[in-house]
N, C-alpha and C positions, 0 to 999 in steps of 0.2 A: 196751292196744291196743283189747281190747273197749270201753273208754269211752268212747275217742274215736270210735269209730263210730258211739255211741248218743249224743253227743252232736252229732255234726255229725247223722245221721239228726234227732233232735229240734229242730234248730236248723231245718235242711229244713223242716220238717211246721210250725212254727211262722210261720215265712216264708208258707206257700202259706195257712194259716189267715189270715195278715193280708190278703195277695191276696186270699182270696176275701170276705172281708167288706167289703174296702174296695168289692169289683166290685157286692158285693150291698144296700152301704145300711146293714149292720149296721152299721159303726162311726159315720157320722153318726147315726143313731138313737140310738146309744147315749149321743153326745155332748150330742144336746140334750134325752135324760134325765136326766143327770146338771147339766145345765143347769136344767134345769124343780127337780130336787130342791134343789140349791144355792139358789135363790131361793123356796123353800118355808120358808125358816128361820123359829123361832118367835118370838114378840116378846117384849119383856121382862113386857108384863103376863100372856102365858099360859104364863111361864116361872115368874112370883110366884103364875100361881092352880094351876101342876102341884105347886110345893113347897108353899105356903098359905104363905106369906111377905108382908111388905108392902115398901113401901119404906123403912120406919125401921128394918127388920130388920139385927143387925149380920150380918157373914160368917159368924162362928163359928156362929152359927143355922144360918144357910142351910147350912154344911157341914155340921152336925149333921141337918138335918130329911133333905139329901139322902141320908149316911149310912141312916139307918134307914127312907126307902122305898126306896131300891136294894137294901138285903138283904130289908126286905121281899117284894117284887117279885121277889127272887131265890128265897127260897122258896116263892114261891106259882106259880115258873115263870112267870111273863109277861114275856118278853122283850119284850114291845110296851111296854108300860105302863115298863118297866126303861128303855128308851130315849129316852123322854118323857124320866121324871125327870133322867137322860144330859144329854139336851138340853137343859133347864130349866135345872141347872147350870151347863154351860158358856155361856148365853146371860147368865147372870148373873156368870158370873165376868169377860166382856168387860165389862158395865154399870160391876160394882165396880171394874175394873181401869183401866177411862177417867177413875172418877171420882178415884182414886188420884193420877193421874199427872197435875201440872200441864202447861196447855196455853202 
């Protein structure tokens, strides 16, 4: 019985948190932050100059070089730098992944 208290309570409080944001602009703001970020994505050449890769580079490379600057970067604590490399990955994995797949 107590749960269902705290959760309809919680369910309430949540409700009125979206009321107030939607009254005050935050959740537009928010939307076309996430908007401005999504179109911030990196390209394929500063995705080969975060890994040092070229384009004759096979996969197995590229998973390897990303492998050991992600732990890299893992132990030297930069999550910034970690995320790069993150991102570099995956923008190549779509590059390799297109060129895979007959059109």
């Amino acid at each position: 019985m107590g749960s269902g208290i705290l959760g309809r309570a919680f369910f309430q409080a949540y409700r009125q948190a979206l009321a107030n944001a939607s009254k005050t602009g935050v959740a537009q703001e928010a939307m076309q932050n996430a908007v401005r970020k999504a179109g911030k994505s990196i390209t394929e050449q500063e995705a080969r100059q975060i890994l040092g890769v070229t384009e004759q580079t096979s996969w197995e490379e590229i998973v390897q070089k990303y492998d050991k600057l992600f732990e890299n970067n893992a132990k030297a604590g930069s999550f910034y730098l970690q995320s790069k490399v993150h991102r570099a990955k995956e923008c190549l994995e779509e590059v390799y992944r297109s060129k895979s797949t007959p059109s």
